[in-house]
N, C-alpha and C positions, 0 to 999 in steps of 0.2 A: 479847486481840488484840495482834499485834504492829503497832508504830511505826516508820516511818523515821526521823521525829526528833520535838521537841516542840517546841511555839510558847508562848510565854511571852506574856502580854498583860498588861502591869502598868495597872489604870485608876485614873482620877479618875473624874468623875462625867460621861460622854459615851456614854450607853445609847442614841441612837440612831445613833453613828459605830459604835462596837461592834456591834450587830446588821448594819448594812453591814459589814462588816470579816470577821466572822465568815461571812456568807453569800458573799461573795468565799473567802473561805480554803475552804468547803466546795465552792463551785461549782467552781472551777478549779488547785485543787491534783491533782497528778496522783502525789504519793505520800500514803504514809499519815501523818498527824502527831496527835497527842495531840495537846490543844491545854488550855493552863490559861490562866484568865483569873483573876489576881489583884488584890481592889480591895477595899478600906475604904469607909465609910457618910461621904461627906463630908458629909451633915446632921446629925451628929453632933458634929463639929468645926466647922460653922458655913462651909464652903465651900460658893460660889456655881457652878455649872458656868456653865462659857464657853461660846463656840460649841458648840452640836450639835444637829444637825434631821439630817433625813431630807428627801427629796425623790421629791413626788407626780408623777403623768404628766403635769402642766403646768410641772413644773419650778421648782415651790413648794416654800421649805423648809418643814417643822413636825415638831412634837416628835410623834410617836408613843408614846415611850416614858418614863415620868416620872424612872426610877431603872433601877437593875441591878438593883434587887428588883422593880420592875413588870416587866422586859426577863424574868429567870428565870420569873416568873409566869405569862409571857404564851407562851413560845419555849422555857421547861424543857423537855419530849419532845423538842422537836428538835435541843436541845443533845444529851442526855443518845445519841440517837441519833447524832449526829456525834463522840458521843468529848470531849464541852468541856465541862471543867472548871471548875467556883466555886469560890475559896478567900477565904472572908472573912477579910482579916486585920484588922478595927476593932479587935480587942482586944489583938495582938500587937501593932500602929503605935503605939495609945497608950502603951500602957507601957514602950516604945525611946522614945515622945516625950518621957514623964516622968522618962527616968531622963538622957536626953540633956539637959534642963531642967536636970536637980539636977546637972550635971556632972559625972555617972556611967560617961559612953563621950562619947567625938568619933565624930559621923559623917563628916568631915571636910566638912563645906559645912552649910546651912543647914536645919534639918528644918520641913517647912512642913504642921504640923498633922496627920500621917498618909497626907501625900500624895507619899513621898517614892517617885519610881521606882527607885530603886538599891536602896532598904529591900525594894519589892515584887518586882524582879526578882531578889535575892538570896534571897527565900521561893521566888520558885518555882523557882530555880536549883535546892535544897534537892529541888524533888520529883521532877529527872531522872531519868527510867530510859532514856534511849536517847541509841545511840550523838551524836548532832546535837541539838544545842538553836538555836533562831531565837529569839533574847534579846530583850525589849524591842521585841516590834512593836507598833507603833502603834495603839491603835484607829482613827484617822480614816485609815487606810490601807486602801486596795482592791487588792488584790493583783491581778493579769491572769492571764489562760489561760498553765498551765507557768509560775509564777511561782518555783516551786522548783524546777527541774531546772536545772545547774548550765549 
């Protein structure tokens, strides 16, 4: 299939902003976009997620979804049908963290346990194939109807 461009979704651990984010990008984008979603296992590294819920028809937040591996488990076909991409990087983050540790490379700022967005958005920069990249969108982001047409 051909793309107009790709959306880059660098995450930490906010699988029910994500699932919003993603069903905004598929509802109301009016061209074609790849879309890679790249994120590490922050139970791994001992990160706590922050805010993320979802909200029912009374306007309650709650967690529907526990992880990006509950979220893939649950939402896989429908991803896999809109073109979105998983790239686990838990094993490439650790070992830039280790070697950044042993003062091996500067990443020029602070690396915080495999949660670095510049680390993640530089993976998926790596996996362009079309002309336009959307670098570092946000999962707690809703995009609106024609949010990509210039």
């Amino acid at each position: 299939m051909m793309f107009d461009s790709t959306v880059v979704i660098p995450m930490l651990s906010q699988p029910n902003f994500l699932a919003s984010a993603l069903r905004g990008l598929v509802k109301h984008s009016l061209l074609s976009h790849r879309i890679l979603v790249i994120y590490s296992h922050p139970e791994m590294q001992g990160h706590v997620p922050y805010q993320d819920y979802t909200v029912d028809i009374s306007l309650r937040g709650y967690r529907k979804y526990a992880s990006i591996r509950d979220y893939r488990e649950k939402r896989g076909d429908w991803c896999a049908e809109h073109h979105i991409e998983f790239h686990d990087v838990t094993e490439q983050a650790l070992a830039f963290e280790e070697q950044y540790k042993a003062g091996k490379i500067y990443s020029g700022g602070n690396w915080e346990g495999g949660h670095d967005t510049a680390f993640k958005d530089n993976f998926g920069l790596a996996l362009v194939d079309t002309e336009f990249v959307v670098n570092n969108f946000d999962a707690d982001f809703y995009p609106g109807p024609g949010w990509d047409v210039p």
